[in-house]
C-alpha positions as CSV (number, residue, x, y, z in Angstrom):
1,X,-26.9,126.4,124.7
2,X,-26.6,124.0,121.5
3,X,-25.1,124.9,118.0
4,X,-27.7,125.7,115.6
5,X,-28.5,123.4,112.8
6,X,-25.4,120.8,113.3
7,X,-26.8,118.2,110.6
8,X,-24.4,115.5,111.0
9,X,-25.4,114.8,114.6
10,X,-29.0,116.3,114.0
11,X,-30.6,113.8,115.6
12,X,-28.5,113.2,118.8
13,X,-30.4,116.0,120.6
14,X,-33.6,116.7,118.1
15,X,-35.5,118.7,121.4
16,X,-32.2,121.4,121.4
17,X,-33.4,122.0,117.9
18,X,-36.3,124.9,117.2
19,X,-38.4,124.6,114.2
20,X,-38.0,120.7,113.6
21,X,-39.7,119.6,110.6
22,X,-39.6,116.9,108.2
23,X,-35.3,117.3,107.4
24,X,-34.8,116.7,111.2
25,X,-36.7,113.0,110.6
26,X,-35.4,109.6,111.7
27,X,-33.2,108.6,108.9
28,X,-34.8,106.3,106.6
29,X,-34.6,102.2,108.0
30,X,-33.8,101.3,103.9
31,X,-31.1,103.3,103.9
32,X,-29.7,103.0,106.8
33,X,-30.0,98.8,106.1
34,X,-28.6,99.7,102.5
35,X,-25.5,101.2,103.5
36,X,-24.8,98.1,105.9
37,X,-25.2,95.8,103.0
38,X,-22.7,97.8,101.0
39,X,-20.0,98.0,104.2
40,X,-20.7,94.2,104.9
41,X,-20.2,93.6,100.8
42,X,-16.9,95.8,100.7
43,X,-15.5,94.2,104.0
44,X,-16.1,90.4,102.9
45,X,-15.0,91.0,99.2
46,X,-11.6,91.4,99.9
47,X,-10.3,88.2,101.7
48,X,-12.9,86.2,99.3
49,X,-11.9,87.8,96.2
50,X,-7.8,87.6,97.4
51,X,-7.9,83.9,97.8
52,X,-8.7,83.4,94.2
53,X,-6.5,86.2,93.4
54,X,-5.3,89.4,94.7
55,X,-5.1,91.7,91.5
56,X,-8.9,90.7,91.5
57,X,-9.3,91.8,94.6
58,X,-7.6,95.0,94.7
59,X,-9.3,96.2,91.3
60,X,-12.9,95.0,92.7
61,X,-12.5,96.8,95.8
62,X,-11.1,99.8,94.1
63,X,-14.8,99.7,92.0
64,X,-16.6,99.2,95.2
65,X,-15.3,102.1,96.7
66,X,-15.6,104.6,93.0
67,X,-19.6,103.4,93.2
68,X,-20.2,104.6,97.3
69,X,-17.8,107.6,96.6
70,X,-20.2,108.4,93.3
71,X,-23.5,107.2,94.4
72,X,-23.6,107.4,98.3
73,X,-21.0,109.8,99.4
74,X,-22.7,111.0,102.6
75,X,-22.4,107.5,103.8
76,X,-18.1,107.3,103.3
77,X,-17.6,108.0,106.9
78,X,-19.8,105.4,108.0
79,X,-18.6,102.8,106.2
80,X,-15.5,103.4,107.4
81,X,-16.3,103.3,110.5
82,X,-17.2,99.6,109.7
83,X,-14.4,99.0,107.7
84,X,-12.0,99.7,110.4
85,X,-14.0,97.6,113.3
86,X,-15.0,94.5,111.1
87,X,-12.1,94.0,108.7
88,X,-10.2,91.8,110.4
89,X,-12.6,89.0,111.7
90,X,-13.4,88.7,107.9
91,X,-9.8,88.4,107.6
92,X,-9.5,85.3,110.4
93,X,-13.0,84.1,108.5
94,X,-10.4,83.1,105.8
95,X,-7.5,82.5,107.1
96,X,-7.3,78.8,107.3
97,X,-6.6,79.5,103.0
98,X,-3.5,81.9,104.2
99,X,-0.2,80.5,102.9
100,X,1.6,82.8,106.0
101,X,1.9,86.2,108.3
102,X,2.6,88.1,104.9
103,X,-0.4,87.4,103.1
104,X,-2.2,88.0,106.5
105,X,-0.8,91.5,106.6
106,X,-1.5,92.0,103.1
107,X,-4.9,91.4,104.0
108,X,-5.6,94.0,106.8
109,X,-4.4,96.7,104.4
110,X,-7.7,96.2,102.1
111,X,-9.4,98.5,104.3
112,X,-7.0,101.2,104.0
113,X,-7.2,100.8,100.5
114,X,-11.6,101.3,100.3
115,X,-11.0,105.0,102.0
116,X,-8.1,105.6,100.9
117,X,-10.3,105.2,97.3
118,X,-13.2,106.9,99.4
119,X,-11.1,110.2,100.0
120,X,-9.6,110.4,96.4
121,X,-12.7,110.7,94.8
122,X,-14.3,113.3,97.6
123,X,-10.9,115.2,97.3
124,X,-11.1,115.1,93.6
125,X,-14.6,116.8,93.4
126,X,-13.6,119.1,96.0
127,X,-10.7,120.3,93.8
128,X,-12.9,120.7,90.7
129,X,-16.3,121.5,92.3
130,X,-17.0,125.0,94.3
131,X,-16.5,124.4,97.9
132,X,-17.8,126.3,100.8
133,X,-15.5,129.2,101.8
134,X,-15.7,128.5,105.7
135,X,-13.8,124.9,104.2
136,X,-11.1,126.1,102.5
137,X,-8.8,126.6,105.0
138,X,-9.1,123.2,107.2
139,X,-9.1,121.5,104.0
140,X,-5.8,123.2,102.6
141,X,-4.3,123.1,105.9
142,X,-5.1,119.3,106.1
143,X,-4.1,118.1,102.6
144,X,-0.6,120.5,103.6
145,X,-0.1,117.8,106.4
146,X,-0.3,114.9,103.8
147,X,1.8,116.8,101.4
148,X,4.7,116.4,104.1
149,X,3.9,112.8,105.1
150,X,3.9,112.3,101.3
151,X,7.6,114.0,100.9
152,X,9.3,111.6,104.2
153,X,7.5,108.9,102.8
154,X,9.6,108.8,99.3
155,X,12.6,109.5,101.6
156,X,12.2,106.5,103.2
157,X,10.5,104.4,99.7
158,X,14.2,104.0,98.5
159,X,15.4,102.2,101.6
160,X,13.2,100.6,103.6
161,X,9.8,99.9,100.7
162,X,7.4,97.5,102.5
163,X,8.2,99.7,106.1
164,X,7.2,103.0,103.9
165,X,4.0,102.0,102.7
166,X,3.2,100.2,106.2
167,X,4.0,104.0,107.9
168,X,2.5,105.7,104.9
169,X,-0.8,104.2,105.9
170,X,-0.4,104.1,109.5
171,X,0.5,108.0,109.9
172,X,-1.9,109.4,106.8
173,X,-5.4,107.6,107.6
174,X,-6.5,109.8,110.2
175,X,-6.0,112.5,108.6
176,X,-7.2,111.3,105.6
177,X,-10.7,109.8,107.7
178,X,-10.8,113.4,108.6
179,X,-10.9,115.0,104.7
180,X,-13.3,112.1,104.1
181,X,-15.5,113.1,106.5
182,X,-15.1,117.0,106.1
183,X,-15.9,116.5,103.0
184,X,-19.1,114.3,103.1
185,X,-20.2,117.0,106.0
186,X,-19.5,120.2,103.8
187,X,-21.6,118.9,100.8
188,X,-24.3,116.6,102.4
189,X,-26.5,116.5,105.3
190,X,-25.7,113.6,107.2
191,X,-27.4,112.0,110.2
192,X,-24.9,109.4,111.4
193,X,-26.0,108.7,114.9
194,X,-28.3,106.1,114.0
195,X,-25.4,104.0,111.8
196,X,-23.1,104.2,114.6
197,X,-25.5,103.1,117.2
198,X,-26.0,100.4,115.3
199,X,-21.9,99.5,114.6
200,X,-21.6,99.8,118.6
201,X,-24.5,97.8,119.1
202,X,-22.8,95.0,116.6
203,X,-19.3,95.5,119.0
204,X,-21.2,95.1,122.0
205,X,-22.3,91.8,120.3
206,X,-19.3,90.2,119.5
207,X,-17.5,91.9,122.6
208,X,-20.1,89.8,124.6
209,X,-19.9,86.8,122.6
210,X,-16.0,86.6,123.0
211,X,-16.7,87.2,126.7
212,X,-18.9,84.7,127.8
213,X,-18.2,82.3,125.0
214,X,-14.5,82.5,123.9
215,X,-13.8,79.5,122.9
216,X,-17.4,79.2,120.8
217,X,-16.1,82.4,119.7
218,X,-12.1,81.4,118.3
219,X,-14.3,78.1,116.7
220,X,-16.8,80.7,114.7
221,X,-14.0,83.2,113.5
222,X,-11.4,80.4,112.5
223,X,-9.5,82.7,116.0
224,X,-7.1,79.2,115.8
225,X,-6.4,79.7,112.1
226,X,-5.7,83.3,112.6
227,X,-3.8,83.3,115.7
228,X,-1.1,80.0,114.1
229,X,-0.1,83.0,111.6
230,X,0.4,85.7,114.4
231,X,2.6,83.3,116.2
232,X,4.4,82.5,113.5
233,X,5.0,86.3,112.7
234,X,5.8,87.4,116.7
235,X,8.2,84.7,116.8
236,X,9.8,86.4,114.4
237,X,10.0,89.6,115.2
238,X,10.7,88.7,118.7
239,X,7.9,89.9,120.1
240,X,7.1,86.9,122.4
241,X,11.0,86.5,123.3
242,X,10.6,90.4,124.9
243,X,7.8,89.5,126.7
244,X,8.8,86.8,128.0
245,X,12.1,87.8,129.7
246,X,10.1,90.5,130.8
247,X,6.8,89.0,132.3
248,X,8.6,85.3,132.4
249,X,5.5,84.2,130.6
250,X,5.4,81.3,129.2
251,X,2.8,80.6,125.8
252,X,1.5,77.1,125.7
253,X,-1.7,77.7,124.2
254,X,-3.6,80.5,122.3
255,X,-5.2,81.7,125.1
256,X,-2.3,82.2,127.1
257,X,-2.0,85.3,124.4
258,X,-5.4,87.1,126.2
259,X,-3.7,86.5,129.7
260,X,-2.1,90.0,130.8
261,X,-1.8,91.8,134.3
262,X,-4.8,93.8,135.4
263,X,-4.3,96.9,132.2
264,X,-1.3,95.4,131.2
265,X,0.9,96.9,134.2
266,X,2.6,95.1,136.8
267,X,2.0,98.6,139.2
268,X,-1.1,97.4,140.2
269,X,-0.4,94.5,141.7
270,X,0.1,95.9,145.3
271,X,-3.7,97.0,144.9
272,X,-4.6,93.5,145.1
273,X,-5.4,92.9,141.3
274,X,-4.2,89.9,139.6
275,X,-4.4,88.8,136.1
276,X,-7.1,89.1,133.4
277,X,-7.9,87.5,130.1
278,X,-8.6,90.8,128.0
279,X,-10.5,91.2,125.0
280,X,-9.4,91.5,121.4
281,X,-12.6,92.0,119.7
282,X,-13.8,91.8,115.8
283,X,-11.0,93.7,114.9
284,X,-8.6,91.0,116.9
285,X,-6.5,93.5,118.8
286,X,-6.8,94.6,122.1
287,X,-5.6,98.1,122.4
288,X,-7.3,99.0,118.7
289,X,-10.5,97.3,119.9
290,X,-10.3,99.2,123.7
291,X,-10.2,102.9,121.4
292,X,-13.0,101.8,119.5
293,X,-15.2,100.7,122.0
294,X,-14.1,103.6,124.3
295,X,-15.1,105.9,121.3
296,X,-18.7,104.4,120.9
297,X,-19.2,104.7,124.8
298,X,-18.2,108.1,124.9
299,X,-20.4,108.7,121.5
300,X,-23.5,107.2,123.0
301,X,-23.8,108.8,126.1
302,X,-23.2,112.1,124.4
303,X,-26.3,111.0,122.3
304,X,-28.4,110.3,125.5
305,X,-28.3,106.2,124.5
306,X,-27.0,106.2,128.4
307,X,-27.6,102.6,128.6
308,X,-25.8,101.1,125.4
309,X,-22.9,103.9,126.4
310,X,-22.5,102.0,130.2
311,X,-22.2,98.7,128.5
312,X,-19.7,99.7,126.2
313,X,-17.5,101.5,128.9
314,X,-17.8,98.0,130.9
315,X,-16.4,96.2,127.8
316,X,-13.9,98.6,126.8
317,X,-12.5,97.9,131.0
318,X,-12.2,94.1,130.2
319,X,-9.7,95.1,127.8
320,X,-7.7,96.3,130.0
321,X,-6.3,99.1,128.3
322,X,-4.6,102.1,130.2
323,X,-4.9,104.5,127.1
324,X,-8.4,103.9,126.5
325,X,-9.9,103.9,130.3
326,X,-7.9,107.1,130.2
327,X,-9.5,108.7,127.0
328,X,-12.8,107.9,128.2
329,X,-12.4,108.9,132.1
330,X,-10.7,112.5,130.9
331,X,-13.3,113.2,128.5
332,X,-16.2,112.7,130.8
333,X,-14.1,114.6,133.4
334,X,-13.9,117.2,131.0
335,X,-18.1,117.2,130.2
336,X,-18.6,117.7,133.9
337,X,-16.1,120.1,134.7
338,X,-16.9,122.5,131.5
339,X,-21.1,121.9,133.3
340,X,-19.6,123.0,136.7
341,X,-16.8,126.0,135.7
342,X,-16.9,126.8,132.1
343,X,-14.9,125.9,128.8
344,X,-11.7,127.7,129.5
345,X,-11.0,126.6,133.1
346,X,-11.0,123.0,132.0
347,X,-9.6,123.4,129.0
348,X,-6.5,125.1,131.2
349,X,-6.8,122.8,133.4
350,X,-6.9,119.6,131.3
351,X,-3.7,120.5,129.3
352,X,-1.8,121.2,132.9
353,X,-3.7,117.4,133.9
354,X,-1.7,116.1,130.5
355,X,1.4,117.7,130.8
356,X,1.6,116.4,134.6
357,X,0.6,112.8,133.3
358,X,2.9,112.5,130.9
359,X,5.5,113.9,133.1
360,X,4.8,111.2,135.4
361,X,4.1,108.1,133.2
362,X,7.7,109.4,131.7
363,X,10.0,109.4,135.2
364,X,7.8,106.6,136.5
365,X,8.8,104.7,133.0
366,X,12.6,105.3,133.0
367,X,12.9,104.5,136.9
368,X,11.3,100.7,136.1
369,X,12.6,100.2,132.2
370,X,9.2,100.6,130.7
371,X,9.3,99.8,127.1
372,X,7.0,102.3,125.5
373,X,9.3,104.9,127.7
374,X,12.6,103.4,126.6
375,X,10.8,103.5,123.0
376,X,10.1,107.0,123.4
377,X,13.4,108.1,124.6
378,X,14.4,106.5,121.7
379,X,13.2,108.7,119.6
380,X,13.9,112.0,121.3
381,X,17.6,110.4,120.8
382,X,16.8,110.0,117.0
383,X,15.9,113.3,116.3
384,X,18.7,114.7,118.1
385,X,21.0,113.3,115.8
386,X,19.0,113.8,112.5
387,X,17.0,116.7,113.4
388,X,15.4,116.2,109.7
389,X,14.2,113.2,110.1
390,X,15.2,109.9,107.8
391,X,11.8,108.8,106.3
392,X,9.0,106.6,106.9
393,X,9.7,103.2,107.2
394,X,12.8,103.7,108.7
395,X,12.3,102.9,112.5
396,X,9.3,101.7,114.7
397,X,7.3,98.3,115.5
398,X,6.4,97.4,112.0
399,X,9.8,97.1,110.8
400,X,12.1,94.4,110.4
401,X,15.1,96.1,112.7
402,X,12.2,96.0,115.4
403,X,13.0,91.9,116.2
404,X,17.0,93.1,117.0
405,X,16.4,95.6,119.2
406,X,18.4,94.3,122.9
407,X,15.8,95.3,125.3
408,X,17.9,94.6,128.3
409,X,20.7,96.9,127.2
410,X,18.1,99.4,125.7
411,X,16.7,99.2,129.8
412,X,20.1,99.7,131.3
413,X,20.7,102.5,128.8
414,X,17.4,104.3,129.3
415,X,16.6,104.5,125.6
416,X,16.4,102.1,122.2
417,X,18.3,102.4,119.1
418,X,15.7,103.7,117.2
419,X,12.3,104.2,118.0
420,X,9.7,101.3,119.2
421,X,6.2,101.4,121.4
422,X,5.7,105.1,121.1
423,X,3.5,107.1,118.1
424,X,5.6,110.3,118.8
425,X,8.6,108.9,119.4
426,X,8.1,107.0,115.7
427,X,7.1,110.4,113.8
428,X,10.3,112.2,115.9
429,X,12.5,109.4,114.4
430,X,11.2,109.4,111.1
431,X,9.8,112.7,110.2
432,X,12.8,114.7,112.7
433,X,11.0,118.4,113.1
434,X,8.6,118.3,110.6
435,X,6.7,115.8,113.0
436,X,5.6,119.0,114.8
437,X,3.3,119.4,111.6
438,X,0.7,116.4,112.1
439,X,0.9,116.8,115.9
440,X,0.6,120.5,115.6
441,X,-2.5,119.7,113.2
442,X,-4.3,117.7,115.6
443,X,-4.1,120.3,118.0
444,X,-4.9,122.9,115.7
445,X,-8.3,120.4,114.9
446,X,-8.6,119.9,118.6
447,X,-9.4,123.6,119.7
448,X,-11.3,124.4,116.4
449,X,-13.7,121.8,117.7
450,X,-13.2,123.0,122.0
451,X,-14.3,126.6,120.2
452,X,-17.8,125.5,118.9
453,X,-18.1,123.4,122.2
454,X,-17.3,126.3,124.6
455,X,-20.0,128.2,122.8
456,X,-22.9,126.0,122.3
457,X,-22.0,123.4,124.8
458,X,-22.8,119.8,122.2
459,X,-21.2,116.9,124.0
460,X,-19.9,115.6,120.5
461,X,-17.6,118.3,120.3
462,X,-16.2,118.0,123.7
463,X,-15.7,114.4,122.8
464,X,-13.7,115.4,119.4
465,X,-11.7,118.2,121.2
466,X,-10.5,116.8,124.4
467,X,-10.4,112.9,122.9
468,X,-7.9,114.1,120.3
469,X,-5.8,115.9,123.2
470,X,-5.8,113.3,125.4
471,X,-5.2,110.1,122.5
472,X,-2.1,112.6,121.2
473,X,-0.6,112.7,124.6
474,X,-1.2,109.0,125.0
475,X,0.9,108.7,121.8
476,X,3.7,109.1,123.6
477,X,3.5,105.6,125.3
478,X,1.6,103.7,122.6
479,X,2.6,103.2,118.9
480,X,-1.3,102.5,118.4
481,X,-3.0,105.7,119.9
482,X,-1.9,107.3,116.7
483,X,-1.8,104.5,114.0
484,X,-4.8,102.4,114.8
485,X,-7.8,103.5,113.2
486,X,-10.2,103.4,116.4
487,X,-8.1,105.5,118.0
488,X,-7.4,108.8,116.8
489,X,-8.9,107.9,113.2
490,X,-12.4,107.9,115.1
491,X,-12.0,110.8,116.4
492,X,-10.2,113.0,113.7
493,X,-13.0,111.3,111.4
494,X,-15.9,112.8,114.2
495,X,-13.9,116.3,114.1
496,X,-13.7,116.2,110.2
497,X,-17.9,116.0,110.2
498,X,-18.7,118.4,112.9
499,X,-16.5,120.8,111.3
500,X,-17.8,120.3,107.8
501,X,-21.0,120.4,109.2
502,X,-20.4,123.5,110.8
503,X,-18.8,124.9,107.1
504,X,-21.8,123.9,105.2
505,X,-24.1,125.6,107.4
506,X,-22.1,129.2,107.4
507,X,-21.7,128.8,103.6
508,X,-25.7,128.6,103.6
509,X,-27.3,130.5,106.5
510,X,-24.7,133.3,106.8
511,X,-22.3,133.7,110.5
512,X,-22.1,130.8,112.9
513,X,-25.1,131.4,115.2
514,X,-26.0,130.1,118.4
515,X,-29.9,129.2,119.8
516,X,-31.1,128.3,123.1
């Protein structure tokens, strides 16, 4: 069984399709070579442009993104998709003219602001414009979500500023990837398979290059430029000074910094596996990079490229990413199980495999001092004693209380002050109950998609449904699995198509129908 007529992956399965004809085509090579120009132009612009001057940079980039929005909106996702993967080896391209870690941060945010522009405009027709009725309701249940983010985030403007904006964009882009892509799905036909085969087929690239070459690789990127400002910045914060009274690792040179235990956890050492040097990628971090790459593997063998699919999932293991290896190995799990019993036994079974997970990972974590446990307790503690939250900004990694926090004592105690190294503990701390609303909403996004995929069986949905579940519940342990981009921004951005996809094609053929 295969959902009728799903345009924005029209092409992954083109046989499941009756009645092909000339719509179902390969998308055009001069567009699809087009569009990469544009994303390439977009990502390069801004760390050119911002040398000479940011307020040029920040107002070109704002045009750049008006003209896609205006004259190539069923490309916005797309783009992003780019943005998100490429932005920051532009960034290290440039840094040798960086004058320190700020201006370096203020540089990784350019992306954010391109969709950020990219969903204004597509929201702004959508307000003014007549919109598919099958829409309405994810859309107004969505832009509900960033109404609430948009109250804690002036809560927490008048106190902590720079930490506000940081968590504005960390805990809003997902959800706003999603609109974007709702959007572009609802009102265009869009064949994307061929755009992000080619994106993974660039990561695979410069996943293999950093591999085999790593020190050709630092040398073509400016990696040494780059990586003087992160020092500078985790030295700090006291990043490095935490990990090394934890690990007793010493840094003496940069790539001392790729060095971690076999996925990052000293538990696996009595299985005989040592050390690895892990791999950051184009978008020069490792857990970020490990999501994205898991994402494309999962994405590509869903498309039947089975080939470019195993390669990735190899790459995404020498990243050495728990999260990640667990996204992708639950999500296959779950393709084979709903082959072998049906939709609703796994999907049972698959929240019961979470719950039991986290369980674990949490008593496991508290018995050794773990600090994405001790992070997460944290929070739980936080919004016990402000049930309504305090604001964005106001507790987490990204802000400046982070570099004070007594890990030793936060061990011995079982919990942080505050809220560090867990997503969910964060939004507990900062948002108090109404953090239940984005979590809820990913849920809520998370079975729409499991209900198309229990009736017409398309891989792509299985990967939006049971990826979102599984990245949420990894949000407990990892301040990433919610804020970076490849992570749950990939796949809320892949829910927000199929489901606009899905709209579009009730609003013109009538019920939701399902063909052999």
């Amino acid at each position: 069984m295969r959902l009728a007529d799903t345009s924005a992956v029209r092409d992954a399965r083109p046989a499941a399709l009756p009645n092909a004809d000339a719509d179902h085509a390969g998308e055009p090579l001069a567009r699809i070579v087009l569009t990469f120009v544009v994303a390439v132009t977009a990502t390069a612009c801004s760390p050119l442009l911002h040398v000479a001057s940011p307020m040029l940079a920040i107002g070109v980039e704002t045009l750049i993104a008006i003209a896609i929005a205006i004259a190539m909106p069923a490309q916005g996702p797309v783009i992003a998709i780019f943005l998100m993967m490429f932005q920051n080896v532009f960034v290290s391209l440039f840094s040798p003219l960086l004058t320190g870690p700020s201006e370096l941060e203020f540089l990784k945010g350019y992306n954010f602001l391109i969709c950020a522009v990219l969903w204004l405009v597509a929201f702004a027709r959508a307000v003014v414009s007549q919109r598919p009725p099958a829409l309405n309701r994810l859309l107004l249940t969505s832009t509900a979500v960033l109404a609430v983010m948009g109250i804690y985030f002036v809560i927490g403007l008048a106190r902590e500023p720079k930490a506000a904006a940081i968590y504005l964009r960390n805990i809003a882009l997902p959800v706003l990837l999603f609109q974007l892509a709702l959007l572009a799905a609802a009102n265009h036909r869009i064949r994307v398979t061929p755009y992000v085969v080619a994106i993974a087929v660039l990561v695979l690239i410069c996943g293999g290059v950093e591999f085999v070459f790593r020190d050709a690789w630092l040398d073509i990127t400016n990696g040494h430029a780059y990586w003087r400002l992160e020092e500078i910045k985790a030295t700090n914060s006291g990043v490095w000074e935490r990990e090394m009274r934890a690990t007793g690792k010493v840094i003496v040179g940069i790539k001392d910094l790729f060095v971690v235990d076999f996925f990052n956890t000293s538990l696996l050492k009595g299985l005989g596996l040592g050390q690895m040097l892990r791999l950051y990628g184009p978008n020069i971090s490792p857990v970020s990079f490990a999501y994205g790459v898991g994402f494309f593997a999962l994405f590509l063998l869903a498309v039947g490229r089975s080939v470019l699919g195993a390669l990735a999932f190899v790459l995404m293991m020498l990243c050495g990413v728990k999260g990640a290896a667990i996204m992708v190995l639950f999500v296959a799990a779950a393709w084979i199980g709903t082959a072998l019993v049906g939709p609703v036994l796994v999907l049972g079974g698959g929240v019961v495999v979470l719950v039991v997970y986290a369980a674990l990972v949490i008593r496991t974590g508290l018995q050794i001092g773990d600090y994405h446990v001790i992070g997460l307790m944290g929070g739980v503690n936080g919004f016990l004693h402000a049930p309504l939250g305090r604001g964005l900004g106001l507790g987490g990694n990204l802000t400046e209380g982070f570099s004070g926090i007594n890990w030793q004592a936060a061990q011995q105690a079982g919990a942080v002050e505050g809220a560090a190294e867990s997503s969910v503990g964060v939004l507990l701390y900062q948002m108090g109950v109404a953090a239940l609303i984005p979590l809820g909403f990913y849920v809520f996004v998370a079975l729409s998609c499991w209900r198309l995929y229990a009736r017409s069986g398309i891989l792509l949905l299985g990967l939006a449904a049971f990826g979102i579940l599984v990245v949420l519940t990894n949000g407990l342990f990892q301040e990433e699995a919610l804020f970076a981009p490849p992570a749950m921004g990939f796949l809320m951005l892949l829910a927000g198509l199929l489901l606009g996809s899905q709209a579009r094609q009730q609003d013109s053929a009538g019920p939701f129908m399902i063909r052999k």
